[in-house]
C-alpha positions as CSV (number, residue, x, y, z in Angstrom):
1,X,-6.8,25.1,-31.6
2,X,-6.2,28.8,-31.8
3,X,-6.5,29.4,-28.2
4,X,-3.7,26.6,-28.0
5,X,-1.1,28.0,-30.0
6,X,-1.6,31.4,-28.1
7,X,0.7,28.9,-25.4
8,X,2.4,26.9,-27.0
9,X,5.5,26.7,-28.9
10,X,5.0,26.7,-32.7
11,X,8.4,25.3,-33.5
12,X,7.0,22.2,-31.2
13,X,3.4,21.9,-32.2
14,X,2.8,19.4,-35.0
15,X,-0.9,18.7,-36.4
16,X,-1.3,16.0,-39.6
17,X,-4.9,16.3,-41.5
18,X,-6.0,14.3,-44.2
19,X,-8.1,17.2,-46.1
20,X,-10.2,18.8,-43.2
21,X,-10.2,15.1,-41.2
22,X,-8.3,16.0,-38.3
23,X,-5.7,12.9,-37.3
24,X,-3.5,14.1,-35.0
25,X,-2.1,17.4,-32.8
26,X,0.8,16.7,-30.7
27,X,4.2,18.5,-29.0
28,X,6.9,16.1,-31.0
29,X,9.2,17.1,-28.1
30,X,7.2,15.4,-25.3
31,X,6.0,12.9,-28.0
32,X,9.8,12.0,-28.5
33,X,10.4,12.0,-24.9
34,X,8.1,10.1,-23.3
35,X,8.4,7.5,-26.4
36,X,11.9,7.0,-25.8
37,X,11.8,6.9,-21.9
38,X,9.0,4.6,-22.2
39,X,10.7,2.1,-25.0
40,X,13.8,2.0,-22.8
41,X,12.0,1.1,-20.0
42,X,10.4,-2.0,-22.0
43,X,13.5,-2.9,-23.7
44,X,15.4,-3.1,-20.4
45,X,12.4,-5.0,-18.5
46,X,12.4,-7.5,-21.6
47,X,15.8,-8.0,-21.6
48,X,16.5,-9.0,-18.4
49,X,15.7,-12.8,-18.4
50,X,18.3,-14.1,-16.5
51,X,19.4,-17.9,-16.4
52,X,20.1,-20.0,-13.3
53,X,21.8,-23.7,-13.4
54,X,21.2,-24.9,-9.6
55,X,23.2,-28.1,-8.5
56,X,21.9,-30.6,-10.2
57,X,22.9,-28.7,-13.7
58,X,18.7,-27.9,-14.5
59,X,18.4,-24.4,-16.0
60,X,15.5,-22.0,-15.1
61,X,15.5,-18.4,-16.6
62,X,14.1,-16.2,-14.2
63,X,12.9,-12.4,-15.1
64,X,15.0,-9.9,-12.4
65,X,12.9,-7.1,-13.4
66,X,9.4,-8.9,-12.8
67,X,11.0,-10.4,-9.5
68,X,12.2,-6.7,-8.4
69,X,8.5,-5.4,-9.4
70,X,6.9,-7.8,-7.6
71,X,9.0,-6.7,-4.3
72,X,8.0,-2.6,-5.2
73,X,4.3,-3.9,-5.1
74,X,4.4,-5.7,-1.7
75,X,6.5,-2.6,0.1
76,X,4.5,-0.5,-1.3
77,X,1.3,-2.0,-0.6
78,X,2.2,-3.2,3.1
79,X,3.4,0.5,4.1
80,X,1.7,3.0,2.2
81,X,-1.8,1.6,2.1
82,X,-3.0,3.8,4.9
83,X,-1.8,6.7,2.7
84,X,-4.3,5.9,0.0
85,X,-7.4,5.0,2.6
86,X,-6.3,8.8,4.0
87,X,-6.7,9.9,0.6
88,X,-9.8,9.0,-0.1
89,X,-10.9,9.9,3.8
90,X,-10.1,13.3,3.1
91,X,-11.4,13.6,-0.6
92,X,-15.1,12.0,0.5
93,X,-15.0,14.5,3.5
94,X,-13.7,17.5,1.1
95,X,-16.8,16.6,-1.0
96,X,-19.5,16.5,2.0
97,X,-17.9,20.2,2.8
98,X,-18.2,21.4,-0.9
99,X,-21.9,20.2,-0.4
100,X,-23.2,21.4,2.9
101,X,-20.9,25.1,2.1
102,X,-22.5,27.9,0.4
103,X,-20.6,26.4,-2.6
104,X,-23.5,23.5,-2.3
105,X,-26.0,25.8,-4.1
106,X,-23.8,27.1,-7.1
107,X,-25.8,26.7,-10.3
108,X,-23.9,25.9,-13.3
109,X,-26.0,28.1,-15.8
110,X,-28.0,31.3,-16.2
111,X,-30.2,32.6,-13.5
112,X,-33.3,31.5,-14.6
113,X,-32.2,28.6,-16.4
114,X,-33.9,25.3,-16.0
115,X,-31.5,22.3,-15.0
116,X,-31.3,19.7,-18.5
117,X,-31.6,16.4,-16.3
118,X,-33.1,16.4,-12.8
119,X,-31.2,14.8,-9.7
120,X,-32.3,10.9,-10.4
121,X,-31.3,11.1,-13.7
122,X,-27.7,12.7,-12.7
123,X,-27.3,9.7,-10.1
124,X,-28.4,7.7,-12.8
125,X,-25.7,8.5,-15.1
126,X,-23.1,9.1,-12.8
127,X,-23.9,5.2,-11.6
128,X,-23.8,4.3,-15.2
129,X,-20.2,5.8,-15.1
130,X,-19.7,3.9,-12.7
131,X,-20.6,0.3,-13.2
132,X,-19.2,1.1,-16.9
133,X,-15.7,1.4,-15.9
134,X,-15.8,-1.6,-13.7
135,X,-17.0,-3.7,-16.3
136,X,-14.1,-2.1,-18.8
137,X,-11.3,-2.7,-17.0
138,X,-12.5,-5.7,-14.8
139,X,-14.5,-7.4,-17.9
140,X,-11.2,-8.8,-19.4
141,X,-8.8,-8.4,-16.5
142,X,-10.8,-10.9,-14.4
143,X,-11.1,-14.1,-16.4
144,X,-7.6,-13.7,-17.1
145,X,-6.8,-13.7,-13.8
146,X,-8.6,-16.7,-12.9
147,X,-7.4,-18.5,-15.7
148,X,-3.5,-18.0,-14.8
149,X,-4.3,-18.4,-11.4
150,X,-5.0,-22.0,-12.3
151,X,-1.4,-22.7,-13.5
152,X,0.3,-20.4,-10.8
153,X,-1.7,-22.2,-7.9
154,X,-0.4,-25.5,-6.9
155,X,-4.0,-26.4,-5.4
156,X,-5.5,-26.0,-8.5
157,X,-3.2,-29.0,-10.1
């Protein structure tokens, strides 16, 4: 924390502990900032339900904001995914470089040190990573998506 506040602003540097538990260090100012920008953003999404009476006199409410999302997604998707599939071209490539370079052989330690895990138990671990972050964010995300996609999809009724 001391090399921290050698740049930062101490005026702006807040840090709360309950007897020597640290709870929390933070900038307010970017705290504040972000906070607001971010409640603004959900406040105006929330509130922009919109009702429709078509010519029969039914009323739908429709979200603009979800409909105008929706529309960013597809553009974005339908022109800019050869952007990311470059990405990730040159990043895999960039990788294969740092490999095969003289920067291949760098050892992260002393001279003489021995390595703490040996190459198949890197891999392992790095697979772990890995499978661990798809089953985090895809163990929840997926059932829920099958389960609206049953009320959203007419073949399903």
């Amino acid at each position: 924390e001391d090399n921290l506040l050698n740049h930062v602003r101490k005026n702006r540097w807040i840090k709360l502990d309950l007897g020597s538990f640290r709870i929390a260090r933070f900038n307010w100012v970017v705290f504040a900032s972000a906070s607001i920008l971010l409640w603004a953003f959900v406040i105006a999404v929330l509130s922009s339900d919109k009702t429709v009476t078509d010519a029969k006199g039914a009323e739908s409410t429709s979200n603009t904001a979800l409909i105008e999302f929706k529309m960013w997604r597809t553009w974005i998707t339908q022109n800019f995914t050869w952007l990311y599939v470059g990405t990730q071209d040159a990043w895999g490539l960039f990788v294969i470089y740092m490999a095969m370079s003289r920067f291949g052989h760098l050892k992260l330690g002393k001279e003489n040190e021995k390595p703490a895990f040996n190459d198949a138990t890197w891999f392992s671990m790095l697979f772990c990573c890995g499978i661990g972050i798809g089953l985090y964010s895809l163990g929840v995300r997926e059932p829920i998506d099958y389960y609206r996609l049953s009320y959203e999809n007419k073949l399903f009724k």
